[in-house]
N, C-alpha and C positions, 0 to 999 in steps of 0.2 A: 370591549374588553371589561369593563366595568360592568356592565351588566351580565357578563359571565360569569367575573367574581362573585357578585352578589349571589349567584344564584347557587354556585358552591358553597359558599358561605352560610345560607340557608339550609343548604340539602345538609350540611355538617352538623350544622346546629340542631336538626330536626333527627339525625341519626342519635348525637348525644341526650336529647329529651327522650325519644324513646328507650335506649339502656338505660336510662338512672331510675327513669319510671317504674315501677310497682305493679300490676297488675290489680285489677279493680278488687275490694275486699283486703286487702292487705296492702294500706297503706297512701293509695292514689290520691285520694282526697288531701291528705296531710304533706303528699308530695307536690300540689301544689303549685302551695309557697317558693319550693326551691325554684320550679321550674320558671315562677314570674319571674324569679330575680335572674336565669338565668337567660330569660328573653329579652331584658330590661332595656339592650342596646337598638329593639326594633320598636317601629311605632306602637301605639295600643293596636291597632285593629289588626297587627300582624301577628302580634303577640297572642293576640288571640285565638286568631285563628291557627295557629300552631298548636297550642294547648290544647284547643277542642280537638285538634286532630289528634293528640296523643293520647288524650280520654277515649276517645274515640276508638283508639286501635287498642288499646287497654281494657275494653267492654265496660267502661266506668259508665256512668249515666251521665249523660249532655246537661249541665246545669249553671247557663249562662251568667244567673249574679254568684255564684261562687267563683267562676273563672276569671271577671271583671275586679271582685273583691280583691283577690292576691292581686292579681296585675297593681289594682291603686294602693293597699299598701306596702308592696313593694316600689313601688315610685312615687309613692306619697301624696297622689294626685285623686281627682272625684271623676274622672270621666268615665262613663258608664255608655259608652258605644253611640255605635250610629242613635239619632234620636228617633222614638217609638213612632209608630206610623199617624196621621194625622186621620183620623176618620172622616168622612164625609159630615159636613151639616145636616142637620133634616130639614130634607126639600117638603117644604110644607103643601106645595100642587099636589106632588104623587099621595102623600098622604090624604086628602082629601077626596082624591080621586080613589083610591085603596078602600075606605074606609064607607064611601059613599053609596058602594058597589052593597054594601052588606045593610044599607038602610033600611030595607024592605024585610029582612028577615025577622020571623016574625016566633016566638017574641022579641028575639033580638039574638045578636052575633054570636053573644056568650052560650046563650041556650041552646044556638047550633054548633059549636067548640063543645058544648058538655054531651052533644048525642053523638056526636063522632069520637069520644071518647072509646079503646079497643075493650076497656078493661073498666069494670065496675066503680062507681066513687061510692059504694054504700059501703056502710059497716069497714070503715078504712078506721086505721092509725098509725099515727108517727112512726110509729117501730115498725111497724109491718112493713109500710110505703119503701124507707130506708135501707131496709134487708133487701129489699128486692132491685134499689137502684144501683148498689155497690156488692162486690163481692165478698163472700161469707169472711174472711178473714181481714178485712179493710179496716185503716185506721179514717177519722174521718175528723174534723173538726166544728164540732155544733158549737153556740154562745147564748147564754142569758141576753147579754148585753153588745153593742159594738164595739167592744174594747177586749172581751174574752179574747183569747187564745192558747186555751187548751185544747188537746188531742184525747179520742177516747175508742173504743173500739165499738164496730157497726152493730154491736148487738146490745148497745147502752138500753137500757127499759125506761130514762128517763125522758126520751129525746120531747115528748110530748108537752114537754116544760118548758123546750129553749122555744126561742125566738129563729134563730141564724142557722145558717149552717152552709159552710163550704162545698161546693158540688162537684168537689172533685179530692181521691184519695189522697193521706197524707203519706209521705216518706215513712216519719219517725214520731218521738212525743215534742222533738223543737229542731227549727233548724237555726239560721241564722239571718236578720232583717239585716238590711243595706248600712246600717248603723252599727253592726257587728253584736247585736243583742241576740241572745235566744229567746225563741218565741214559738211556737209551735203550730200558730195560722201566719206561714209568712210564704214568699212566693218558692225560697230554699226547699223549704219542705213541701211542696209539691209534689206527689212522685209523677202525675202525669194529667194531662186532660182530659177529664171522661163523658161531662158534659161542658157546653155554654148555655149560657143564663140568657136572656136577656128581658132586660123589664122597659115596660112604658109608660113611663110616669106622667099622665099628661094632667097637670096642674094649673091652678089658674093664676096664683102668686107665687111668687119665690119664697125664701125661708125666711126672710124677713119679714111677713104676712103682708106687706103694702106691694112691692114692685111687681106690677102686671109681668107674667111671660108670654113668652108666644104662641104660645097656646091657645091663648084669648079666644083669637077670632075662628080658628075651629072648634071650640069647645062650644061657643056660640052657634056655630052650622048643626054640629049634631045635635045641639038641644032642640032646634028647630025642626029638626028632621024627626025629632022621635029618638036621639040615642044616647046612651050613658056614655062615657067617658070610657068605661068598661066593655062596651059594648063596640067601642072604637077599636081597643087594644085586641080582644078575640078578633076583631075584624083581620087587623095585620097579620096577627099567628097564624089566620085560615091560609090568607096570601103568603107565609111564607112554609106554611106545610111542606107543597110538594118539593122544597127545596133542599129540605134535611128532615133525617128523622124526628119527631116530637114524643120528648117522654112524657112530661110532666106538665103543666099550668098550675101554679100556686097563686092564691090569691093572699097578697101583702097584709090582709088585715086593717087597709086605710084606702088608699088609691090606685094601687097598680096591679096586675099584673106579671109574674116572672114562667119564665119559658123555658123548660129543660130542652137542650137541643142535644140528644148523642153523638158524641163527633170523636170517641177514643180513636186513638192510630189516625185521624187525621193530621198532615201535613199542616202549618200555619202560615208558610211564608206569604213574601206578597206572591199575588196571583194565582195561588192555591184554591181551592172550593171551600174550602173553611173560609179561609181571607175573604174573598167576594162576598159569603153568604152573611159575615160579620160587617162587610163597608154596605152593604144593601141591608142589614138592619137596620144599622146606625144612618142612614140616610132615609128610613122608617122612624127613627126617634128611638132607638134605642138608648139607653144609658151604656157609655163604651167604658163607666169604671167599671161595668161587673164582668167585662172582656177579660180582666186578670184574673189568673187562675184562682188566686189567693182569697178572692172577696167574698164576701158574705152575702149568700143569697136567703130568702126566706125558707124556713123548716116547715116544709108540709106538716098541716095541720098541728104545726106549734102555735103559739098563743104570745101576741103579742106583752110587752111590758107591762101596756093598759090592757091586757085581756081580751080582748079582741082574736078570735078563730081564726088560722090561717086557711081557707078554704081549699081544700082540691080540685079542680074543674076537667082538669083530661091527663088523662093514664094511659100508659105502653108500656107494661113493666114487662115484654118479653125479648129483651137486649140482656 
């Protein structure tokens, strides 16, 4: 009996959210607010899920920390959902094993990553590279610095100056960070994923220049073997080619590696081919902060702060 009530009591509540509701463009976003407060009597994660479904039937766009946002300050609380997924360690065997396999290449990993390149790296620029990653009308988020967060549109003629730049379109010129500021590199304004990044930073101390990482004792194997550090990282990206498309290799400017992977209209959740081919980097050595759509990856053949060439190594500019 109780659980019959409950579940009319839901179906009621979930009739009155969709009449009060707006249809998208006129007003759904600003709606809400009401709609937290008018969920307020169910848990977060039902409340939730109730809203998305009203966005949802509403043809609003799906946009998690705004939905989370009203829910908490409509109940005055900070929880922000299930907690994020835990990525795998890097299993340091397979990398070795991964990496090992491309020691004989001769002159090395990177040089065979730049001949399997589809698409030319000569007589490239910034502007050109970026017109062709994003669509003619794209807002896009480049930075001088790690702290910028302006928006600017994909046909800036400056971009060859920044450093940064977000690899995936923007919404608007700001949306709203978890702190309720505007900002306009924040995850809000995301309008959707169009690449994943991923870089492989394999260093030998941490940022405090003294604390060995784990890296050590590979970074030792490939010297021994004949390979750069650099020549490790191409190694991985060859391994993980056949697994998703590859647009881009940029080279940081210092030590890494970052990997355009196209994955628009991909699915994310768990168990997805997105999700796996993201827990099988990150158990490669991926960095899993540039897994958020928001982050800043490096700007083809932008110029570091200290001046230093951001290199292009392999190109697929036909997506």
């Amino acid at each position: 009996m109780n659980t019959n009530s409950s579940t009319v009591k839901r179906s009621r509540l979930t009739a009155r959210l969709l009449d009060s509701a707006p249809p998208a463009g006129s007003g759904l976003n600003e709606w809400l607010m009401k709609g937290a407060r008018m969920t307020c009597d169910l848990p977060p994660d039902e409340a939730f899920e109730l809203l998305a479904k009203v966005v949802k039937a509403k043809d609003g766009d799906h946009d998690a920390q705004a939905i989370w946002r009203v829910i908490n300050k409509a109940r005055g609380t900070s929880y922000n959902g299930p907690s994020k997924p835990k990525w795998p360690e890097p299993d340091l065997g397979i990398i070795e094993k991964i990496t090992l396999l491309r020691a004989w290449d001769v002159p090395g990993a990177l040089s065979t990553l730049e001949s399997r390149s589809p698409d030319s790296l000569k007589r490239r620029t910034a502007e050109g590279i970026v017109s062709r990653l994003f669509l003619p009308d794209s807002l896009i988020a480049p930075g001088f610095f790690p702290e910028c967060i302006g928006v600017t549109r994909v046909s800036n003629q400056n971009l060859h100056r920044m450093a940064f730049i977000v690899p995936n379109p923007m919404r608007g010129q700001y949306g709203l960070t978890q702190e309720g500021t505007e900002s306009g590199r924040c995850l809000s304004n995301v309008l959707r994923r169009r690449f994943l990044v991923t870089e492989f930073d394999f260093k030998p101390v941490k940022p405090d220049g003294v604390t060995p990482t784990k890296w050590v004792p590979l970074l030792e194997l490939w010297k021994a073997q004949g390979m750069t550090a650099l020549d490790a990282q191409a190694a991985i990206i060859l391994f993980l080619m056949p697994h998703a498309p590859l647009a881009m290799v940029t080279f940081s400017g210092s030590a890494s590696l970052h990997a355009w992977w196209y994955c628009e209209g991909e699915p994310e959740h768990t168990g997805s081919q997105l999700h796996k081919f993201m827990s099988g980097a990150a158990a490669l050595g991926a960095d899993t902060a540039l897994f958020c759509p928001s982050q800043f990856a490096r700007m083809p053949l932008g110029k570091r702060q200290t001046g230093e060439l951001q290199t292009v190594h392999y190109l697929n500019l036909t997506r």
